[in-house]
C-alpha positions as CSV (number, residue, x, y, z in Angstrom):
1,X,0.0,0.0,0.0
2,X,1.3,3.6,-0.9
3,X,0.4,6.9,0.0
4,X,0.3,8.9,-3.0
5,X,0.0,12.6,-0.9
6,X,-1.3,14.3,1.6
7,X,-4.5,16.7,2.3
8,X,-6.7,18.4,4.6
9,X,-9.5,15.9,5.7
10,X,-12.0,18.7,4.6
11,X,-11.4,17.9,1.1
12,X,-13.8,14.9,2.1
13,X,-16.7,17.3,2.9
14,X,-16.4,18.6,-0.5
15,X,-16.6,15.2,-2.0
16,X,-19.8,14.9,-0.4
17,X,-21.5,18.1,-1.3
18,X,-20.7,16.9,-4.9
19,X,-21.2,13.7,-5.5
20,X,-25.3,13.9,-6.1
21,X,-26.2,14.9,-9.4
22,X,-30.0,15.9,-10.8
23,X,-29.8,13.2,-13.6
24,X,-29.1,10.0,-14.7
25,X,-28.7,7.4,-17.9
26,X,-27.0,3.9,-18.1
27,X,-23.6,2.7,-19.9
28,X,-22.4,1.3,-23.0
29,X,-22.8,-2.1,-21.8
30,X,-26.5,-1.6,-20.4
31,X,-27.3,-0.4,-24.0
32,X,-25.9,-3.9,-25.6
33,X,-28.0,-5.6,-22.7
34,X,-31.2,-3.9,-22.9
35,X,-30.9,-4.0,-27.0
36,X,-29.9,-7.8,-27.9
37,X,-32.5,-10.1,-28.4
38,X,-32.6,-13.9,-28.2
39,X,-34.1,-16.4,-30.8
40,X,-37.8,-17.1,-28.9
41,X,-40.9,-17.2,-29.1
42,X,-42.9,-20.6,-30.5
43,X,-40.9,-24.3,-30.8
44,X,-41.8,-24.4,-34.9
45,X,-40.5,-20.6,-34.9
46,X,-37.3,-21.6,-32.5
47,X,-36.9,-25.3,-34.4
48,X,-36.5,-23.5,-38.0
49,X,-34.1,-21.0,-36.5
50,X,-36.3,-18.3,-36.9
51,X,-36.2,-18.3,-40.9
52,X,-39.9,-17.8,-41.3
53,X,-40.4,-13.9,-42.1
54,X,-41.4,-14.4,-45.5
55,X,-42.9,-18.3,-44.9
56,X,-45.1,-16.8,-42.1
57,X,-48.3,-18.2,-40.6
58,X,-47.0,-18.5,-37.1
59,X,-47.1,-15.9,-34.2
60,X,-44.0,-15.6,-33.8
61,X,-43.3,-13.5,-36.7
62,X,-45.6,-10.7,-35.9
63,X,-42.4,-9.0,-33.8
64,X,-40.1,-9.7,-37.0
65,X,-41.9,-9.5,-40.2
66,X,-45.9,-8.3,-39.2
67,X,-46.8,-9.3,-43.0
68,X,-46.4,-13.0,-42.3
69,X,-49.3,-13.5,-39.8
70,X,-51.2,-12.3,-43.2
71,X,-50.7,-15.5,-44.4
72,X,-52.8,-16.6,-41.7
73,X,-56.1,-18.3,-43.5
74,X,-57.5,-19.8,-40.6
75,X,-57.5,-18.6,-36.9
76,X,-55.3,-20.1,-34.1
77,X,-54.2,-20.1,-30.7
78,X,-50.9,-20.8,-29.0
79,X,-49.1,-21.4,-26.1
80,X,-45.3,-22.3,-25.0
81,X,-43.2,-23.3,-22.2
82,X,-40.1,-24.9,-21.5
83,X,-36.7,-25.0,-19.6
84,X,-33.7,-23.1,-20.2
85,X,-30.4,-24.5,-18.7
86,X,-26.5,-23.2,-18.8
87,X,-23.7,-25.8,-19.5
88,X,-20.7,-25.4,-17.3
89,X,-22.9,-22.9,-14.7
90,X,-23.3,-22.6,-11.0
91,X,-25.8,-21.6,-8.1
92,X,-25.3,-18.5,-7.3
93,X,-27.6,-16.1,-5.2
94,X,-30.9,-16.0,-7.1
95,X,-29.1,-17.4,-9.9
96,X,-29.5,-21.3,-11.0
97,X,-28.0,-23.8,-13.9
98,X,-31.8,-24.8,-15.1
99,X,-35.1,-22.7,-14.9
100,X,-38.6,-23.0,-16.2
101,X,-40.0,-20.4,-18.3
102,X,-42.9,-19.1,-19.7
103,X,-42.2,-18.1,-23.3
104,X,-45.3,-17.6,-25.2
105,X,-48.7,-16.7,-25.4
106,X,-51.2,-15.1,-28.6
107,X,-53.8,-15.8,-31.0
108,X,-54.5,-14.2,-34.7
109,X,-58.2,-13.8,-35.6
110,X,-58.7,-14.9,-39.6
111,X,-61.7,-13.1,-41.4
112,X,-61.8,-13.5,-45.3
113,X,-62.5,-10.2,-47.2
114,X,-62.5,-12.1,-51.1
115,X,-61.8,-15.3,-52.8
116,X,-58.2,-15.0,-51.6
117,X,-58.0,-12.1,-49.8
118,X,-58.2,-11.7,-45.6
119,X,-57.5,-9.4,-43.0
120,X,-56.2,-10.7,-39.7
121,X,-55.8,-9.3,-36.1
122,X,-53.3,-10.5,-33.8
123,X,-51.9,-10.7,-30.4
124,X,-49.0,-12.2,-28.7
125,X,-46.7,-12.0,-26.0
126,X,-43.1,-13.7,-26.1
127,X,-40.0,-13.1,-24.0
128,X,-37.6,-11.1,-26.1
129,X,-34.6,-11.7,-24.0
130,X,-34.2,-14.1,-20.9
131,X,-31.4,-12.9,-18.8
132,X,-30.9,-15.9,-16.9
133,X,-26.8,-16.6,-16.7
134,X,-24.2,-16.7,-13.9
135,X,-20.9,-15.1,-15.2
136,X,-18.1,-16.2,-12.6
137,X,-14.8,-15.3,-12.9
138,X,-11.1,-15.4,-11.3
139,X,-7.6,-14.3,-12.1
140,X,-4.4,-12.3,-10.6
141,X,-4.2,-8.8,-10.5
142,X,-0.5,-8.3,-10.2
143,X,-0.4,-5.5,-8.6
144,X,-3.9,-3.6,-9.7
145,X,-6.9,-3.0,-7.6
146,X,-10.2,-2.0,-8.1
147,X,-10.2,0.9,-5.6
148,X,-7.0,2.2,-7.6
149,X,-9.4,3.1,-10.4
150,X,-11.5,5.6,-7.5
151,X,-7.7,7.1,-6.6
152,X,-7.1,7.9,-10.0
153,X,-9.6,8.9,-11.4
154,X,-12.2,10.0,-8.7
155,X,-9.6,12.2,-6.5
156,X,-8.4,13.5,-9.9
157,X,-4.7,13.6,-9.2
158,X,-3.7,14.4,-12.6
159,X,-6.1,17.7,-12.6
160,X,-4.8,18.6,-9.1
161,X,-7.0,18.2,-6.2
162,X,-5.5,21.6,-3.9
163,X,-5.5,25.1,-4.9
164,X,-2.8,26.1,-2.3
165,X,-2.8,29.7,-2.7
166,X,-4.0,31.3,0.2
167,X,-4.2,27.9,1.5
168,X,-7.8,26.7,0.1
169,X,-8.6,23.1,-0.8
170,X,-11.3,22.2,-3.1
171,X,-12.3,19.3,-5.6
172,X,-12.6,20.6,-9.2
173,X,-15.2,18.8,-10.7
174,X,-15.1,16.1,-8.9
175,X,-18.3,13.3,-9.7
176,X,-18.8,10.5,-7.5
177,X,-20.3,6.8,-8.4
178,X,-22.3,4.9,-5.6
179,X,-19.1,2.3,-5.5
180,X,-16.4,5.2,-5.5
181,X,-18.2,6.8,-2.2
182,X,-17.7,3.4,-0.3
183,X,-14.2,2.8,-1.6
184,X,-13.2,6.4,-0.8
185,X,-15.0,6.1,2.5
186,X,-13.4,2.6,3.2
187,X,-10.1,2.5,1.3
188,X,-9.0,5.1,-0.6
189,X,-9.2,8.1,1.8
190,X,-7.9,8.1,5.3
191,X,-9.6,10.9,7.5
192,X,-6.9,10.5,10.3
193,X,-4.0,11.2,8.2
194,X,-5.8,13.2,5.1
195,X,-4.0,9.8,2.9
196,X,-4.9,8.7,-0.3
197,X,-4.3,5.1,-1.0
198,X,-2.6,3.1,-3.9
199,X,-3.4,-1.0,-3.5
200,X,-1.4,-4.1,-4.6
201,X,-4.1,-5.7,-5.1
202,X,-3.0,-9.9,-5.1
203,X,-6.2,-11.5,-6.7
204,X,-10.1,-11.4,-7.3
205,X,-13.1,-13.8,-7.4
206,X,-16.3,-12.4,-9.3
207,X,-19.7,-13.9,-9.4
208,X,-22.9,-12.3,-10.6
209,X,-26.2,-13.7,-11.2
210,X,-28.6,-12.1,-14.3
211,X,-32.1,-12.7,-13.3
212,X,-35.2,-11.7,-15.1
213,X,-36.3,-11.0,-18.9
214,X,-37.9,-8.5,-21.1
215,X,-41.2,-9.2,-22.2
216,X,-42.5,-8.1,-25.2
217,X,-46.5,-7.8,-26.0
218,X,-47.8,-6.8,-29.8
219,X,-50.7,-6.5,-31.5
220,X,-51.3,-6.9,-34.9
221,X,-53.1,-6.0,-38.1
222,X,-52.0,-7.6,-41.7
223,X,-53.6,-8.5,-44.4
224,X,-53.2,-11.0,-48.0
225,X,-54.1,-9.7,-51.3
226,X,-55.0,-12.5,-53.8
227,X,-52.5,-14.4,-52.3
228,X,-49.6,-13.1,-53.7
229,X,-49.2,-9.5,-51.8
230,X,-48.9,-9.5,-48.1
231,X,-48.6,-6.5,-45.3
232,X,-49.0,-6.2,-41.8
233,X,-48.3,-3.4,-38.9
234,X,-47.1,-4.5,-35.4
235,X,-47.1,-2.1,-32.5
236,X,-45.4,-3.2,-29.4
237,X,-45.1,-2.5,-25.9
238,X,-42.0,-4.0,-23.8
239,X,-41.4,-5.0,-20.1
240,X,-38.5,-5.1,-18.2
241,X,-37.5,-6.8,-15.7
242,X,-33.9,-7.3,-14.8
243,X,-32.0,-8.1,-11.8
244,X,-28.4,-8.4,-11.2
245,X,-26.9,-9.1,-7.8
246,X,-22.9,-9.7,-8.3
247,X,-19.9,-10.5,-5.4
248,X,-16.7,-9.2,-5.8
249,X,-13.8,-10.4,-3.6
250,X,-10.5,-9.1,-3.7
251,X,-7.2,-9.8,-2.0
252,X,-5.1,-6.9,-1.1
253,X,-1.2,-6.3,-0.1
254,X,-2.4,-4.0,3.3
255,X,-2.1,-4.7,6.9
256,X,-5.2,-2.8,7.0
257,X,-7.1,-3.7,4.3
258,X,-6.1,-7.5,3.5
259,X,-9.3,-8.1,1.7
260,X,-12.2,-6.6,0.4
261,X,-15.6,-7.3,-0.1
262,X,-18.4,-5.4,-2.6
263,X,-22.0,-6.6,-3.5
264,X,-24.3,-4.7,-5.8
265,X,-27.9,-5.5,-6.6
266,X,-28.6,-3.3,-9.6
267,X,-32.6,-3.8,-11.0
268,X,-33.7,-2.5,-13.8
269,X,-37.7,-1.6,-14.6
270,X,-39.5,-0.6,-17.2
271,X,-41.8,-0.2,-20.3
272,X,-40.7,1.0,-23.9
273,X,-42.9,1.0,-27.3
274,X,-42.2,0.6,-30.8
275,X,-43.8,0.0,-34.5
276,X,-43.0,-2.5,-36.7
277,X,-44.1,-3.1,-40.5
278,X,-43.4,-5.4,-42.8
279,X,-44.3,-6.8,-46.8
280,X,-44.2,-9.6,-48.5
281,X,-44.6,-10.8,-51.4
282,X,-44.6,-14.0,-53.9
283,X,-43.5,-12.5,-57.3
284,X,-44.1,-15.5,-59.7
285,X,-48.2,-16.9,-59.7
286,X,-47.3,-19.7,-60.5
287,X,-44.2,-20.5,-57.8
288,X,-44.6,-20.8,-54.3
289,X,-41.2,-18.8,-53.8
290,X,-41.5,-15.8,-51.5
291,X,-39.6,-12.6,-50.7
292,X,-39.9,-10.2,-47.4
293,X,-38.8,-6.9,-45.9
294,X,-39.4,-5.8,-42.5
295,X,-38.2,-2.7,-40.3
296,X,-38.6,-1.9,-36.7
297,X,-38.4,1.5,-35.1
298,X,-36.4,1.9,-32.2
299,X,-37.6,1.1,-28.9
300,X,-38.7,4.3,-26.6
301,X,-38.0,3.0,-23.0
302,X,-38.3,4.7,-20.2
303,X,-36.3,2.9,-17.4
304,X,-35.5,3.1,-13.8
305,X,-32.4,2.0,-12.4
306,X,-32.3,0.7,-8.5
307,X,-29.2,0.1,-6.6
308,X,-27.8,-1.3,-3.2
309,X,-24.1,-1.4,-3.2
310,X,-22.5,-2.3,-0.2
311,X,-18.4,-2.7,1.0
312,X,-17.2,-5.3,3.4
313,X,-20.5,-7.3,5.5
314,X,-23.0,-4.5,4.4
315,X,-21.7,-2.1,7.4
316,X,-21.4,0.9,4.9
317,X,-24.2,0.9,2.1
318,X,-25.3,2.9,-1.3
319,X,-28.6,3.6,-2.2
320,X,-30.1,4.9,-5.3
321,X,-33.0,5.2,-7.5
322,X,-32.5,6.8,-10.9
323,X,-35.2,7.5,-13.8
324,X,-33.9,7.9,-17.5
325,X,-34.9,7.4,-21.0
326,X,-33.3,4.7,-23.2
327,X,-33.6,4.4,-27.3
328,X,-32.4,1.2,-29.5
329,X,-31.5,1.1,-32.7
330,X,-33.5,0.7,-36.1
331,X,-33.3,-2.7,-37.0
332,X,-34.0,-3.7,-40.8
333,X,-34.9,-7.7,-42.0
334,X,-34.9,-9.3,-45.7
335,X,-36.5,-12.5,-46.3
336,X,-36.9,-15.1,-48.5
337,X,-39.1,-18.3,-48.1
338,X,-40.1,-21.3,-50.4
339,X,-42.6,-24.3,-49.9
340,X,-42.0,-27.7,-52.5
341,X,-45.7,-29.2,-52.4
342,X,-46.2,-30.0,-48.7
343,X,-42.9,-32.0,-47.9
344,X,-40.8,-29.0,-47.8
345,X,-40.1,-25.7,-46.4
346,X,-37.0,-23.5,-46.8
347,X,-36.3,-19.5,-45.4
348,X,-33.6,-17.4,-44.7
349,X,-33.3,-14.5,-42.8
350,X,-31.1,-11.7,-42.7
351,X,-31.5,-8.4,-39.7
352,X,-29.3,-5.7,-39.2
353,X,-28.9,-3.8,-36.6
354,X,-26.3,-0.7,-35.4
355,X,-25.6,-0.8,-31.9
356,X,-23.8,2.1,-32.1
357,X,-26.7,4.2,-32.7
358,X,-27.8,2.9,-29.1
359,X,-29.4,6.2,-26.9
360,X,-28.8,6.7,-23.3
361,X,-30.9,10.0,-22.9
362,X,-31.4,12.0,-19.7
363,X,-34.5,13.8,-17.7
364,X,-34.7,17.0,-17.8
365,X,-37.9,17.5,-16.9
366,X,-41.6,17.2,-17.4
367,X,-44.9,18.6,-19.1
368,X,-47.9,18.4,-18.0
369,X,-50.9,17.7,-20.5
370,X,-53.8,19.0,-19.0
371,X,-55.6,17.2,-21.5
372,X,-54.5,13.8,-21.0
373,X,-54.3,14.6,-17.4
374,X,-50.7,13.5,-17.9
375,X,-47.1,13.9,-17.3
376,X,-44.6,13.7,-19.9
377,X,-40.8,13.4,-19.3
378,X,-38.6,15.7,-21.7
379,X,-35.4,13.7,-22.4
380,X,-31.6,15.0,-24.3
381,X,-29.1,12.9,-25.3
382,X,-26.2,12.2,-22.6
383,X,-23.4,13.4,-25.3
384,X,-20.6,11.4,-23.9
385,X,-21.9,8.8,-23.1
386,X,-23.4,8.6,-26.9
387,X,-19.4,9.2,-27.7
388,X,-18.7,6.0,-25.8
389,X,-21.4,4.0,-27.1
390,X,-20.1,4.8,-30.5
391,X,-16.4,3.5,-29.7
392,X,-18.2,0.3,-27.7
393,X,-20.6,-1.6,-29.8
394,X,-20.9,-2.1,-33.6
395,X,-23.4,-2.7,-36.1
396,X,-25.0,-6.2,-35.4
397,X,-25.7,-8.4,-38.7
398,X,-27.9,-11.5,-38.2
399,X,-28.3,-14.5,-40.5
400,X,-30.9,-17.1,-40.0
401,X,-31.4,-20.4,-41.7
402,X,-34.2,-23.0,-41.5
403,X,-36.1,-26.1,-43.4
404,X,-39.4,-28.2,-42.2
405,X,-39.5,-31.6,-43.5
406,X,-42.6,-33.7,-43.8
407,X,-42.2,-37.1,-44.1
408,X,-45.6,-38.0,-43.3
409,X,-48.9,-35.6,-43.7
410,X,-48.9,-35.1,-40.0
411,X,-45.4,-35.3,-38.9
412,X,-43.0,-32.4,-39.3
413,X,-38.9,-32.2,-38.5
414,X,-37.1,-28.7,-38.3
415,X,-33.4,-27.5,-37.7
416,X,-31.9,-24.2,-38.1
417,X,-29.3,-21.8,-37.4
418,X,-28.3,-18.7,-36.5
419,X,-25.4,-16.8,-36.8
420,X,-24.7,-13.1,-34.7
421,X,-22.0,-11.1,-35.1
422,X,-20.3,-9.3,-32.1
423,X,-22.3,-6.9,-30.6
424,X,-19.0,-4.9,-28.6
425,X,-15.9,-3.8,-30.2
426,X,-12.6,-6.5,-29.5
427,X,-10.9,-3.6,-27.8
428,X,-14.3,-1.9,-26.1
429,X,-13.7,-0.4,-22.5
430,X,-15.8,0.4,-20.3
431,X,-14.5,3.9,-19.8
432,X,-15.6,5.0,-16.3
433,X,-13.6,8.7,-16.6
434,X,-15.9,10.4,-19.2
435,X,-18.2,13.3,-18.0
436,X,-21.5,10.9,-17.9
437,X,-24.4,10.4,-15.4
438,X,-24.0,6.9,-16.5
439,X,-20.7,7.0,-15.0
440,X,-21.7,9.0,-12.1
441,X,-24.2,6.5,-10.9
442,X,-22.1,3.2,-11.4
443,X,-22.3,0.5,-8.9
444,X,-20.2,-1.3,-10.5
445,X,-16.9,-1.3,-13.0
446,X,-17.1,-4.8,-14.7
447,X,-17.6,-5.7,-18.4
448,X,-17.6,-8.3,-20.8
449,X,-16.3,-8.1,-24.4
450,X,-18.7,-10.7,-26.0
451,X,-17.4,-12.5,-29.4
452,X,-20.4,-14.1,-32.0
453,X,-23.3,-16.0,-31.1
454,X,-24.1,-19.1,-33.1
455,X,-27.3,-21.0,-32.4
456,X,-27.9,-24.4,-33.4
457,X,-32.0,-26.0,-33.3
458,X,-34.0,-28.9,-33.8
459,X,-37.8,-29.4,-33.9
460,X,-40.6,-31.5,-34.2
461,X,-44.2,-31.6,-34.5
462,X,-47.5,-33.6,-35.4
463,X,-51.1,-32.8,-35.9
464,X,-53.7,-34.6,-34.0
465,X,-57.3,-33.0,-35.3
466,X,-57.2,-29.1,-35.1
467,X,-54.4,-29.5,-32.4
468,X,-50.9,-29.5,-32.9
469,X,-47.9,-30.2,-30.6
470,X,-44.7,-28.8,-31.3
471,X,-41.0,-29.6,-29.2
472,X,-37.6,-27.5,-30.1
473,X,-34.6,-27.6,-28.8
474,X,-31.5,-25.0,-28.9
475,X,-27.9,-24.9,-28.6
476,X,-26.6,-21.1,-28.0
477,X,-23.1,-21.0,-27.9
478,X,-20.5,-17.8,-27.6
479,X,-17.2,-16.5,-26.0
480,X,-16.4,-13.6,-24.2
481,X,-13.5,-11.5,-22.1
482,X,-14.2,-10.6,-18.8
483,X,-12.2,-7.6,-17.5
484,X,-13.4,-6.4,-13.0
485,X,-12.9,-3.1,-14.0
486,X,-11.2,-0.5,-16.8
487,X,-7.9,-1.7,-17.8
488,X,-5.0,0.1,-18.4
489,X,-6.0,3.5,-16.9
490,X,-3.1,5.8,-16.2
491,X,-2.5,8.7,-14.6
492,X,0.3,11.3,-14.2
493,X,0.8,13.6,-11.2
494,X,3.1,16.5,-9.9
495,X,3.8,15.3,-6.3
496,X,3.7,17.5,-3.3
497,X,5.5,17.3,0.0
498,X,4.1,17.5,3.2
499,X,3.8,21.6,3.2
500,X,1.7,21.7,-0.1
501,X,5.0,22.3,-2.2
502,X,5.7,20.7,-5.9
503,X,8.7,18.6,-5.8
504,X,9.2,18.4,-10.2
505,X,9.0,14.2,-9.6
506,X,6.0,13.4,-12.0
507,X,4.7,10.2,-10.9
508,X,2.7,8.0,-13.1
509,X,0.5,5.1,-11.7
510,X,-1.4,2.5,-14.2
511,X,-4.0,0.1,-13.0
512,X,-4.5,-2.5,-15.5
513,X,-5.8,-6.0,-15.1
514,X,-5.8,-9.3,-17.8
515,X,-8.8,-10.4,-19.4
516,X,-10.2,-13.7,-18.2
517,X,-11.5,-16.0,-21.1
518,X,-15.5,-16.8,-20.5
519,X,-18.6,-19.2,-22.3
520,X,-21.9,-18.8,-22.8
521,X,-23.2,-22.3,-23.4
522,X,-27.0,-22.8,-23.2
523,X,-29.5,-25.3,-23.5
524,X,-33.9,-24.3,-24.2
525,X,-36.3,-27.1,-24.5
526,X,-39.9,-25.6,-25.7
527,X,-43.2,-26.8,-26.3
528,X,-46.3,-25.2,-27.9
529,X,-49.8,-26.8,-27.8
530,X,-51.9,-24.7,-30.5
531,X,-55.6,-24.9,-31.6
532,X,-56.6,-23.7,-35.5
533,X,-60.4,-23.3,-35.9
């Protein structure tokens, strides 16, 4: 442990007076949580891999391509359910290897408006994303600490903390994060001896358990024209509900501090909209073959952010509740479909998406509609944080792939795949020194450089009357690099002596830490039990 200089224990009043701002947004890597989406909803949709925007005629499809519940000629009803399990995965906390789930639930309403023409009205609710995963991790730190990254960055060194002319201390511009006040409380500042602390940190054991899911609820309205022109309009309306309660244990080189203990239970709550339309359309009257395009606007949310961050057995604790506004990116889909007879059924997919267009926006207040007897909330971009978000995450293509075979009239086998490309940047940071309320309101300094996603599925299904059963299974597989906190941060500083005098030694300090190689193996077995009548 080192003392990297001395002040007045008054600076630590100051700290206080500043640390609370008026507003507040998330981070880069909320943005790539909240935005991502997993391959759900119905086991035919989930067995084909999802390649059935332009095929249609499942509910699945009304949050990707709204067109294909137009080729809807009959009405149905459907429901599914399975189990979702993580290879290689522990209990932690609320966290668990295997959990049930409730994936699906809609209908479409089929009314025929010609000889081959109908208009259909749909609704259906599907879980978007499950955030079920434990992410542990370990490694050395050689040196580094967690609490060095508060030091550095938080008691700004390198911007000078004292203005020793007519001996006045002060903190310019000083911002503090939930987990920065406990560290400086705790670790970093000493109020007896007005120190500043620099850790040899030894190693580190991280676990954190991602509960909860977004659920996503649409209604629908699409239509078929003579069979070969297709459109339909989706609005949707989405849930969250996340909870992430993570344990971070670090060994430290102090007499005084030879360990350290931080928890964080961070939820996230609430509702965003969006519109989605989509055509398709079969070109040739006399082929089967189809082609699709979709777009989807970005996601409005409006979020609040919940925190309890505490240091060591909970003796010194954080609290926070935070309101801010949240946009994803426009996402676009091409499609193409074809049926041979009734034995077979190809599709492909492909979605882009550009993460980097992700919004973190911030409250600055609200209107009052005296005619809606309503309040709205008047957002602005948070500017850096939309500079980081630009540097962190990429634009996201998606290719899906998927065939239904028929041996028999009432027997059906599926199997598809996915591929996702990387949704961060290989060299992303999660840069926790910008001028951001995200940054401001951290409880946390971990992140995860995620590589590609590839999914692999299976399905079957049979018809018994106007009932059908339906079983998938998936295989979701990708890689990531876990860092505990910002690596290689640096910073340079004019030391003082003991009177408040420069000495001309600049000092540099870097806290870095290795990246720990991490999987994402998962297992989901669904079912759906429909009705067509």
């Amino acid at each position: 442990m080192k003392k990297i200089y001395l002040f007045a224990a008054m600076g630590l009043m100051s700290l206080a007076a500043q640390a609370q701002e008026t507003k507040a947004t998330g981070d880069a890597y909320m943005a790539g949580q909240l935005a991502t989406e997993d391959l759900n909803g119905t086991a035919r949709y989930v067995g084909m891999g999802g390649a059935m925007d332009a095929l249609g005629a499942d509910l699945s499809v009304m949050s990707t391509n709204p067109a294909g519940i137009g080729l809807f000629r009959k009405s149905q009803v459907a429901t599914s359910f399975g189990l979702n399990g993580q290879v290689d995965g522990k209990t932690f906390a609320d966290g668990s290897k295997t959990n049930a789930s409730f994936d699906q639930i809609g209908f479409v309403y089929s009314s025929r408006t010609g000889r081959q023409s109908w208009i259909n009205i749909g609704f259906n609710f599907h879980k978007s994303r499950n955030f079920d995963y434990v992410l542990s991790a370990a490694n050395k730190l050689h040196g580094s600490s967690q609490a060095n990254q508060t030091a550095y960055k938080d008691m700004n060194i390198q911007g000078g903390i004292f203005d020793y002319n007519n001996g006045k201390y002060y903190f310019p511009s000083l911002k503090c994060s939930q987990l920065d006040a406990l560290n400086i409380r705790n670790l970093v500042f000493d109020p007896n001896t007005g120190s500043v602390f620099d850790y040899d940190g030894q190693d580190y054991e991280f676990d954190r358990a991602h509960t909860g899911y977004i659920g996503e609820y649409d209604l629908n309205l699409s239509g078929n024209v003579n069979n070969r022109f297709y459109w339909g309009l989706t609005v949707g309306i989405n849930s969250v509900h996340y909870n992430g309660y993570s344990e971070y244990f670090e060994r430290l080189n102090s007499a005084s501090h030879p360990e350290v203990l931080i928890s964080d239970n961070l939820k996230i709550t609430g509702t965003g909209y969006s519109v989605k339309a989509g055509v398709i359309v079969r070109p040739f009257e006399e082929s089967a073959f189809r082609i699709g395009a979709a777009v989807s606007s970005p996601t409005f949310y409006k979020l609040t952010t919940s925190n309890n961050t505490s240091i060591g057995s909970g003796v010194d604790t954080e609290l926070a509740n935070e309101d801010f506004r949240f946009n994803t990116p426009w996402k676009f889909s091409f499609s193409a479909g074809h049926t041979i007879g009734t034995k077979l059924a190809l599709g492909a997919v492909y979605e882009y998406s550009d993460y980097a267009a992700c919004d973190m926006r911030t409250i600055d207040g609200y209107t009052y509609d005296s005619w809606s007897d309503t309040e709205y909330a008047n957002s602005s971009s948070d500017q850096a944080m939309k500079r980081l978000i630009e540097k962190t995450l990429r634009g996201v293509s998606t290719l899906k792939l998927g065939a239904e075979i028929k041996p028999v009239p009432d027997l059906s086998l599926r199997f598809g795949y996915n591929y996702v490309s990387p949704v961060y940047q290989s060299n992303a940071v999660r840069d926790q020194t910008i001028p951001s309320p995200g940054v401001y309101y951290a409880s946390s300094t971990d992140y995860t450089n995620w590589k590609d996603t590839h999914r692999f599925t299976f399905g079957i299904g049979t018809n018994i009357d106007k009932f059908r059963f339906d079983l998938a299974y998936q295989y979701q597989t990708r890689d990531g690099e876990f860092f505990p906190f910002m690596n290689n941060y640096s910073t340079s500083f004019d030391a003082y002596d003991a009177d408040g005098n420069t000495t001309g030694n600049i000092v540099t300090l870097t806290n870095s830490c290795d990246p720990v190689k991490v999987k994402d193996r998962r297992h989901q077995v669904i079912c759906t039990l429909s009705y067509t009548f």
